[in-house]
N, C-alpha and C positions, 0 to 999 in steps of 0.2 A: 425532486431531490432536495432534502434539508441534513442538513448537518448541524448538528446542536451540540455548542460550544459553552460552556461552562469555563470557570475558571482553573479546572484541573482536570477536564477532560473533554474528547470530542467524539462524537459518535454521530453512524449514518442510519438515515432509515432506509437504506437501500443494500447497504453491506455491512457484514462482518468485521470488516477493519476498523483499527478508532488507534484513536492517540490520547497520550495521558502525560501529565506535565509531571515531573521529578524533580526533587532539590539536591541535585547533584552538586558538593560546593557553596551552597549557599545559594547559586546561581539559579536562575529560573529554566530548565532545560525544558523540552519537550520528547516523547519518540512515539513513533509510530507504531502500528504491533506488525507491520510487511517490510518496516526498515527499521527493526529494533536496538543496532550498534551505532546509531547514530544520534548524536544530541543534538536537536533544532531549537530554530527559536518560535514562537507562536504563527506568526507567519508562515514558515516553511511547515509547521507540522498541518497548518490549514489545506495550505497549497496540494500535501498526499494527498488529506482527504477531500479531497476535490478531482484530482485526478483519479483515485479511485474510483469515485460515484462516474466520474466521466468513460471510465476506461470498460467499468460493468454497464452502460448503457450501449442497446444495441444501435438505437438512432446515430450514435455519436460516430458509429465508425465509415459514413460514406459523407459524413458532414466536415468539411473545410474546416468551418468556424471552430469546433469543437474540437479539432484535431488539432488547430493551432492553440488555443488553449487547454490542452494536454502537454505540446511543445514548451509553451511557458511554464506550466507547474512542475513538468519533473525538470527543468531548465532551475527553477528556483532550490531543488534538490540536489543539482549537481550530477541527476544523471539524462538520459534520452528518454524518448519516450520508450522505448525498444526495450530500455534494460528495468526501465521501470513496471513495464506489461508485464518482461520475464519475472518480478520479485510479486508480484502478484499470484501470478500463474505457481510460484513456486510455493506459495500460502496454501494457494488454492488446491492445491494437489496433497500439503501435510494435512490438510483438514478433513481429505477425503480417504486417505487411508489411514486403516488399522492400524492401534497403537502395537507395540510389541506385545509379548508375554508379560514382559517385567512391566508393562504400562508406560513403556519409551515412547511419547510421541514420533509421528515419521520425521518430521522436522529437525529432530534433534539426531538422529541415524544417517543422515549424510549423505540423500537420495538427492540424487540431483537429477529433475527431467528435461529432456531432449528437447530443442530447440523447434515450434509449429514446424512442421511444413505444410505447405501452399500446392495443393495438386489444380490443375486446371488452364 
């Protein structure tokens, strides 16, 4: 897993997601592109792309270690891990369907999908 961090931008070689710093204000902000209403700081916008790369690794999900920090990075977000899977999952799912007619991504049409469930 690498994540290659620039002065204005950050990108995985494992996902899709990346974050790109903004001069909002003057101020040095950061956002993510799976938590795009929210302005971080260099830090926090590391912290997504870290849990991203952790969150698409399939080792990471019967591993302790890496679950705990999951716990810390979306904790440095300000959300759980839970809500932070669901705004992936919610990327995940605009990027896989078809845009409109008019070339409306799904994202922007206000699908919202259903919460996993767990048979077994």
């Amino acid at each position: 897993m690498t994540i290659d961090v620039t002065d204005w931008s950050m990108i995985s070689d494992r996902s899709p997601e990346s974050a790109h710093r903004t001069a909002d204000s003057g101020a040095e902000a950061w956002r993510l592109s799976w938590l795009p209403d929210r302005r971080l700081t260099h830090a926090q916008a590391l912290a997504g792309m870290r849990f991203d790369e952790l969150a698409g690794d399939p080792l990471a999900v019967d591993n302790p270690a890496a679950q705990a920090l999951m716990d810390g990075y979306a904790g440095e977000l300000g959300l759980t891990t839970a809500q932070a899977i669901l705004l992936l999952a919610e990327r995940m799912v605009a990027r896989l369907m078809p845009p409109d007619e008019d070339g409306t991504p799904c994202a922007s049409r206000g699908h919202v999908i259903e919460p996993p469930y767990v048979f077994g």
